[in-house]
C-alpha positions as CSV (number, residue, x, y, z in Angstrom):
1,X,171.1,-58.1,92.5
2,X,171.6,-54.4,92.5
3,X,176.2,-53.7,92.1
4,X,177.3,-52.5,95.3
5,X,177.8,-49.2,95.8
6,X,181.9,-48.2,95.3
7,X,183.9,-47.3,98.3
8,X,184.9,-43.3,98.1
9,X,187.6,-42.4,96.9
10,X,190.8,-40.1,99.0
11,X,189.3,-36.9,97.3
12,X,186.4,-37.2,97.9
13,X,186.5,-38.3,102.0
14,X,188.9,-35.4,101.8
15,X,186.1,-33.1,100.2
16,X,184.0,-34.7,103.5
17,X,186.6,-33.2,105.6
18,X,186.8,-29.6,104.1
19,X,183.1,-29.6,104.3
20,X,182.8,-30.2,108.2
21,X,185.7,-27.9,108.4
22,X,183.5,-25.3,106.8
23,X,180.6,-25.9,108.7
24,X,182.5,-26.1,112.2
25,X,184.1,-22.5,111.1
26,X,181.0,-21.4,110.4
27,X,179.1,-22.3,113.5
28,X,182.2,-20.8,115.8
29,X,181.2,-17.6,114.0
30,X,177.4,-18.1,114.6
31,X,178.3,-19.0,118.3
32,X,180.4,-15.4,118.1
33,X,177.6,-13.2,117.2
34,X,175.7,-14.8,119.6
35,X,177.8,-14.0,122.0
36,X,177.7,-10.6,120.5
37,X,174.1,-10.1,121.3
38,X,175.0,-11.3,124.9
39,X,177.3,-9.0,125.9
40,X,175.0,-6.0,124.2
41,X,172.0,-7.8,127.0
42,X,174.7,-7.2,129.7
43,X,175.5,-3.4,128.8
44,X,171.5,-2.5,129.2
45,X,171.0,-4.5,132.0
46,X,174.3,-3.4,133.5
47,X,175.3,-6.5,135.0
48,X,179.0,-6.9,136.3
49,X,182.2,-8.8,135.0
50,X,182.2,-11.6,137.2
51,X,178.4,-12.3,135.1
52,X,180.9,-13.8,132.5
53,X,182.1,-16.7,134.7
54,X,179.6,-19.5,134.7
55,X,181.0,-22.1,136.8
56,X,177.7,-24.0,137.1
57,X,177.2,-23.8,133.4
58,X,180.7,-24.9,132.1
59,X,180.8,-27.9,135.0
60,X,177.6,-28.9,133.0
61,X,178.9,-28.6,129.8
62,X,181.6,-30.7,129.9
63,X,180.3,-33.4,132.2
64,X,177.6,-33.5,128.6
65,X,180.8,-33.5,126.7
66,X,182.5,-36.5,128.5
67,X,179.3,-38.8,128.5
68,X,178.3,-38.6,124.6
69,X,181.9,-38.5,123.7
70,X,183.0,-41.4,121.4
71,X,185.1,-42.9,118.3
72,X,188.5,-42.3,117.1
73,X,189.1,-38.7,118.5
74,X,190.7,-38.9,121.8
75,X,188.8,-37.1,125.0
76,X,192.0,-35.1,126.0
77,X,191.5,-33.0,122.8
78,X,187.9,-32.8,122.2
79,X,188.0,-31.2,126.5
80,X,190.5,-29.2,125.2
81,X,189.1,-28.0,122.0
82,X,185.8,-27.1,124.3
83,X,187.4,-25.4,127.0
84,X,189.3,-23.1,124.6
85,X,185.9,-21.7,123.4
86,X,184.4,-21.4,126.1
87,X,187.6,-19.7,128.1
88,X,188.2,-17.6,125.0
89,X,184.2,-16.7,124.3
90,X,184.5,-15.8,128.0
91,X,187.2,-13.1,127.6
92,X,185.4,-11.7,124.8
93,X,182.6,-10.7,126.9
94,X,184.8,-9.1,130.0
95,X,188.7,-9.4,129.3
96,X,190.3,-10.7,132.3
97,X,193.7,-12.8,133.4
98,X,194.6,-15.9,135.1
99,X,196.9,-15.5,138.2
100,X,198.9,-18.4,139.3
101,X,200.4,-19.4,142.0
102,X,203.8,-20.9,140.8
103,X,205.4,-22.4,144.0
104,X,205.2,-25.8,143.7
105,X,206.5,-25.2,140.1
106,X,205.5,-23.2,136.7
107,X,204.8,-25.8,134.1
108,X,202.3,-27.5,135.8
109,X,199.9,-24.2,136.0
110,X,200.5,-22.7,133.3
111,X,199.6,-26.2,131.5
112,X,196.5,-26.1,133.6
113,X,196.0,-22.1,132.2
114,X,196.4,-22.8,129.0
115,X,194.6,-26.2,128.6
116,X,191.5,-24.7,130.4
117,X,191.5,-21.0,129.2
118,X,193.6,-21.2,126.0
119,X,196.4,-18.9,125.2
120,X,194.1,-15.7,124.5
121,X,193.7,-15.2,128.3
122,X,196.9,-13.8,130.0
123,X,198.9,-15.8,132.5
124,X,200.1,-13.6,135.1
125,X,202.7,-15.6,137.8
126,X,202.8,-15.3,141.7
127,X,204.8,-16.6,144.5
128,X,202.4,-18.5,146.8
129,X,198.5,-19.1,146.8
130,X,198.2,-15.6,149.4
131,X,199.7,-13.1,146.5
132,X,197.3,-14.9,143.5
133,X,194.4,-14.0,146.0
134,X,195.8,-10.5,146.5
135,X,196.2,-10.1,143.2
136,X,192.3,-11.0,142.6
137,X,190.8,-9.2,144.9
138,X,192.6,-6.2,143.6
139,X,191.8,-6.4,140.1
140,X,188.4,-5.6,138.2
141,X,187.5,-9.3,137.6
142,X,190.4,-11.4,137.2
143,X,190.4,-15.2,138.1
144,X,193.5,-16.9,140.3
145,X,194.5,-20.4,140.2
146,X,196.6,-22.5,142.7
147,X,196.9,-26.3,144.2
148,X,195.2,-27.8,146.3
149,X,198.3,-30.0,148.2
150,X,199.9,-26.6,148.9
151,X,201.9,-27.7,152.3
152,X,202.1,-26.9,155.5
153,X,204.4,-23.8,154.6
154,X,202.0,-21.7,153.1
155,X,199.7,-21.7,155.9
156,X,196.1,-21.3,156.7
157,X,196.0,-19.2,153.2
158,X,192.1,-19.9,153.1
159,X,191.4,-17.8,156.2
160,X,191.7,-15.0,154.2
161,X,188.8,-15.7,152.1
162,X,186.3,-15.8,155.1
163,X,185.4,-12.1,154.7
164,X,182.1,-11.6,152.7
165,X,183.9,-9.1,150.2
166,X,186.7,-11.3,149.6
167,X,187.5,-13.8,146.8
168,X,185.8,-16.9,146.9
169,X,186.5,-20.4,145.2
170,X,184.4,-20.8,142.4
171,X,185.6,-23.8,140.6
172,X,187.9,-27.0,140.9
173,X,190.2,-28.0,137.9
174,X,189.7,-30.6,135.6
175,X,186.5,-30.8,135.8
176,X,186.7,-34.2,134.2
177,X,189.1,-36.1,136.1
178,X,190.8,-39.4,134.9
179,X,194.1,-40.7,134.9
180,X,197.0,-39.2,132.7
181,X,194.9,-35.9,131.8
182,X,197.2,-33.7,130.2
183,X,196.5,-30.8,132.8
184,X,195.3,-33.2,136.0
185,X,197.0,-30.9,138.3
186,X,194.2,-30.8,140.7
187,X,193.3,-26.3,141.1
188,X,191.2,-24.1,142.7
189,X,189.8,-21.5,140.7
190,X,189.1,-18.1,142.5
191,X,187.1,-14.8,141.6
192,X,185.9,-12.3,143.4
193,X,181.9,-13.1,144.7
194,X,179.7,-13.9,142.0
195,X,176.3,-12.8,142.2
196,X,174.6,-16.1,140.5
197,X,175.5,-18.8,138.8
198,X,177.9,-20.6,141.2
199,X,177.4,-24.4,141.9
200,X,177.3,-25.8,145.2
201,X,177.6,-29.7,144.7
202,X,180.3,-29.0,147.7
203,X,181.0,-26.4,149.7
204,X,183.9,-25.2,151.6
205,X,184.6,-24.1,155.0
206,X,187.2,-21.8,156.8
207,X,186.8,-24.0,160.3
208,X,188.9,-22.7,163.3
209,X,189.6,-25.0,166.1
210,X,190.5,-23.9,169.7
211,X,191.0,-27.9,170.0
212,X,190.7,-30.5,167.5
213,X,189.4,-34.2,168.5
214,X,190.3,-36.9,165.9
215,X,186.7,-38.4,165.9
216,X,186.0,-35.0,164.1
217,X,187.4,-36.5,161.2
218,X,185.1,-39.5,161.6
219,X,182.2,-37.0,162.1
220,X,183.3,-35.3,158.5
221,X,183.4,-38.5,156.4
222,X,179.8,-39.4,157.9
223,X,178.4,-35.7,156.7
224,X,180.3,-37.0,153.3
225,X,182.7,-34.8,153.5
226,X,186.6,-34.4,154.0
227,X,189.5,-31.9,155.6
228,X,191.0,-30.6,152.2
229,X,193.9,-28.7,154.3
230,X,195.2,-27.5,157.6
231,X,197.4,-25.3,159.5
232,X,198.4,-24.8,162.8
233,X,198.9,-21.3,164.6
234,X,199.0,-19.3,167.7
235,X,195.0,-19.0,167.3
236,X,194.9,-22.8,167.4
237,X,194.4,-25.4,164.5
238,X,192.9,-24.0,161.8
239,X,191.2,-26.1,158.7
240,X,190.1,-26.3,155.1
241,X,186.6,-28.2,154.9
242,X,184.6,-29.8,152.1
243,X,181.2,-31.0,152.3
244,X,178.3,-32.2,150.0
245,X,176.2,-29.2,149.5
246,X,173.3,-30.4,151.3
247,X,175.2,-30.5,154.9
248,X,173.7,-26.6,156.5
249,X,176.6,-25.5,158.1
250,X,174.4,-25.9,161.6
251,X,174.1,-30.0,161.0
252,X,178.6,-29.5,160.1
253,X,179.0,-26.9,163.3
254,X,177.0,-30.0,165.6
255,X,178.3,-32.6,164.4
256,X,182.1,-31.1,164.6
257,X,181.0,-30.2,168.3
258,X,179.4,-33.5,169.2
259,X,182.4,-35.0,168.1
260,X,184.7,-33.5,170.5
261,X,186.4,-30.4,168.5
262,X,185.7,-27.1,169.8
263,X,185.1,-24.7,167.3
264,X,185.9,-21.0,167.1
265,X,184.8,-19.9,163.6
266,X,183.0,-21.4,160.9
267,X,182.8,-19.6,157.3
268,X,182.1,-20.5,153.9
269,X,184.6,-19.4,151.7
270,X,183.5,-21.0,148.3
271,X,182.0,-24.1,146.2
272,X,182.3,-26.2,143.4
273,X,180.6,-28.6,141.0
274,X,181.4,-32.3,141.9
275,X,184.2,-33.9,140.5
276,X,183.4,-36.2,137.5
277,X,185.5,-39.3,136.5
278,X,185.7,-40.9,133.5
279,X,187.9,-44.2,133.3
């Protein structure tokens, strides 16, 4: 019988290490002058900021991420780790900066920020969802983040995204949900309109009722989908809609109507990829 083989010594599973070390560096510097050539494609095909923000793409990528993800390392860095690249890589091609509405508290945004864009990206504060969407639709091609439980207080804030030209939500935050995530504040993500690349797993409506009907709400979970907020104003009820991506907003406008609501206005102000749980 052949000796068995001896177990490695601490240098050398340490010489392991610095190798994958060396290799990981390495291929974060590949990954850069990839990136590189990117952003050169861009320039000649003159292509705008918001082309940087891939909402479909990074929803993919870390649903990948969360399914082949095993062993020792926890999944709370390894997410973290990955949206750091990708937020940061993202900045390199078209600098922008996070706003954040900071009303229902600081730490728990600028946690979210940081954990999903890293700390290369600047955090810039706002008083209340309405001023984070001013402050987007102002600027060249930032993105704003805010809750989605924002309270009755801040009112029908999604109304002003109806407008074609206006921001749009682009993204909701994490995109792997499970319990205790480090950043599990559930957030929009906003941007001005992008030209490609966003996913519409669900979709989101600016609905505006002249009266409301409570089997509406029975009407919305048979469509699969859910009343995400609502305010109430002068001009009647208005509402914050979410449905599968599939529902045409003719088959949402009926089945509201059918259901005894009587609605005024009907606009899509944004989507997102479909949330994604891991236990």
């Amino acid at each position: 019988m052949s000796a068995e083989k001896p177990a490695p010594s601490l240098a050398e599973l340490r010489q392991e290490i610095d190798r994958i070390d060396e290799a990981m560096h390495r291929l974060l510097m590949e990954r850069g002058t990839i990136i590189d050539r990117l952003i050169a494609s861009k320039k000649a095909s003159q292509t705008g900021i918001s082309s940087a923000f891939r909402p479909g793409r990074e929803a993919s990528m870390m649903k990948a991420l969360a399914e082949r993800h095993e062993g020792l390392l926890p999944l709370d860095t390894v997410e973290s780790i990955w949206r750091v690249i990708i937020g940061t890589f993202t900045y390199v091609q078209s600098n922008y900066s996070v706003h954040a509405d900071i009303s229902g508290g600081d730490a728990p945004m600028r946690d979210s920020a940081r954990f999903h864009f890293g700390f290369t990206v600047p955090y810039v504060t706002h008083p209340s969802a309405a001023a984070v969407i001013e402050a987007v639709a102002a600027s060249r091609g930032d993105l704003g983040i805010f809750r989605l439980d924002q309270g009755a207080t801040s009112g029908a804030w999604w109304r002003t995204l109806a407008d074609k030209r206006r921001p749009k939500i682009i993204a909701r935050l994490p995109f792997i949900e499970r319990p205790d995530h480090p950043a599990g504040t559930p957030v929009f993500v906003i941007s001005k309109p992008l030209t490609d690349a966003a996913v519409r797993d669900v979709v989101l409506y600016a609905a505006q009722f002249e009266r409301w009907h409570k089997g509406a709400n029975e009407a919305l979970i048979q469509l699969g989908g859910e009343v995400v907020a609502s305010a109430a104003d002068t001009n009647g009820l208005s509402e914050l809609i979410a449905v599968p991506g599939a529902v045409e907003p003719a088959q949402l406008r009926q089945a509201l109507t059918k259901a005894g609501a009587s609605l005024a206005q009907l606009a899509e102000i944004g989507s997102h990829a479909e949330r994604f749980h891991v236990k």
